[in-house]
C-alpha positions in Angstrom: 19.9 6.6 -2.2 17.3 9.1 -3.7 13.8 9.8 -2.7 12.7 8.1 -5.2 14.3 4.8 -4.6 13.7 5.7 -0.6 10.0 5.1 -1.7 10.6 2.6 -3.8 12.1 0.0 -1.2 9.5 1.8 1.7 6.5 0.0 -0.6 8.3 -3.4 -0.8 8.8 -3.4 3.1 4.9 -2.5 3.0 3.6 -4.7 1.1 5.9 -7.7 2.3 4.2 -6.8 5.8 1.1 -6.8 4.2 2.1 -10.6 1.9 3.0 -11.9 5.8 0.3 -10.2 7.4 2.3 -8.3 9.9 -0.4 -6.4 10.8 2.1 -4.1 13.2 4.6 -3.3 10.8 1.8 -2.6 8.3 0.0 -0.5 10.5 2.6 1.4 11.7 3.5 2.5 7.8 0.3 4.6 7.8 -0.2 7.7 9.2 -2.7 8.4 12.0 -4.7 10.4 9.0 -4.7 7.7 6.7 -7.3 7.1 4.1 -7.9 3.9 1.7 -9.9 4.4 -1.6 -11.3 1.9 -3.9 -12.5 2.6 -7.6 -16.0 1.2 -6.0 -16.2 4.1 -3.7 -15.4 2.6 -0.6 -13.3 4.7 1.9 -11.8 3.6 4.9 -9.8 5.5 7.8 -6.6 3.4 9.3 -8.2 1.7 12.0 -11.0 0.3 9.4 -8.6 -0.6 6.6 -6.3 -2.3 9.1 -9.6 -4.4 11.1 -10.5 -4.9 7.2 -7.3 -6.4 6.3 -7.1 -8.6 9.8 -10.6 -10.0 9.5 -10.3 -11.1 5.6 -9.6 -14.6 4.7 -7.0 -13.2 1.2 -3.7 -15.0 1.4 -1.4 -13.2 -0.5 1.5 -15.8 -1.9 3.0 -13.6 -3.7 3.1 -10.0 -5.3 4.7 -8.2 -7.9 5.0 -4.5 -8.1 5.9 -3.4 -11.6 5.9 0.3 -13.4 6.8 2.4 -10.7 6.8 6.0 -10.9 7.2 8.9 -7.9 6.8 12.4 -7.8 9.0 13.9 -5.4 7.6 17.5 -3.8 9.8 20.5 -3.9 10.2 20.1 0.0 11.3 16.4 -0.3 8.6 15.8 2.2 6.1 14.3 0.1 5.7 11.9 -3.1 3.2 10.7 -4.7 4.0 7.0 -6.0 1.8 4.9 -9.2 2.1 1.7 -10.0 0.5 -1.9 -11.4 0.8 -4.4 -8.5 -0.3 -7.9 -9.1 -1.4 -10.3 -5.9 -1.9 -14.2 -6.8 -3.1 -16.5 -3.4 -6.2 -17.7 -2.4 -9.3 -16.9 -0.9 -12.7 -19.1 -0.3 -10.7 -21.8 -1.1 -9.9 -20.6 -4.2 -6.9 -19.9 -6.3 -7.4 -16.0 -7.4 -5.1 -13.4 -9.3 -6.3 -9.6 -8.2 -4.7 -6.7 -10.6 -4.9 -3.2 -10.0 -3.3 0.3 -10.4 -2.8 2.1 -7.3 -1.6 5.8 -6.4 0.2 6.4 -2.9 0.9 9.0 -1.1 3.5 9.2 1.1 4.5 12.0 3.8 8.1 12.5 5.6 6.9 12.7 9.1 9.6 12.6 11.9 11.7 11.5 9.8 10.2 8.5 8.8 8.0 8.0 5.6 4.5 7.4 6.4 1.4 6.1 3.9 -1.1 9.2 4.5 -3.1 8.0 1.3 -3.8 5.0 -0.9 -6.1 4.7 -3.8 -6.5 0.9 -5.9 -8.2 0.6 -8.8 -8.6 -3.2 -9.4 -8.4 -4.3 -13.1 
């Protein structure tokens, strides 16, 4: 398996954690020096995105991840990973459909690939 395809099945893991709320497994995908960015300028470190996450009432049903593309570095250590991802569940009661475009970043660190950066930008 490639790096690319590494990445590629790393990102379903995460976001399946993140479908199921498994809030360890999630966590532990993101580096201690994590950072989350949204198009409206708000930034959160992992302890904030993570709290975040816990304390909202979104439940994902399901989630498709759809034109992926990675950049591999020359070290193999660290790829940077775009992509569409669509979320339909509900929150407030409501049924709701969230689209956006997000870039990744991920990091090989002790041999294990960890998130060290995420930026959405909801359509």
């Amino acid at each position: 398996m490639n790096i690319s395809q590494q990445i590629e099945k790393e990102l379903r893991r995460y976001y399946d954690y993140f479908q199921h709320k498994n809030w360890v497994e999630f966590a532990d995908f993101l580096a201690d020096d994590f950072t989350y960015y949204t198009d409206k300028c708000s930034i959160q470190n992992k302890q904030e995105f993570v709290q975040f996450l816990i304390h909202d009432d979104w439940q994902v049903l399901e989630h498709t991840i759809s034109d992926i593309h990675t950049i591999v570095s020359s070290e193999n250590d660290m790829t940077v990973v775009y992509y569409s991802i669509v979320f339909k569940g509900i929150t407030a009661s409501q049924n709701a459909t969230v689209k956006a475009i997000e870039t990744t970043v991920f990091s090989l660190r002790n041999n294990s690939w960890k998130i060290v950066h995420c930026h959405t930008s909801n359509l």
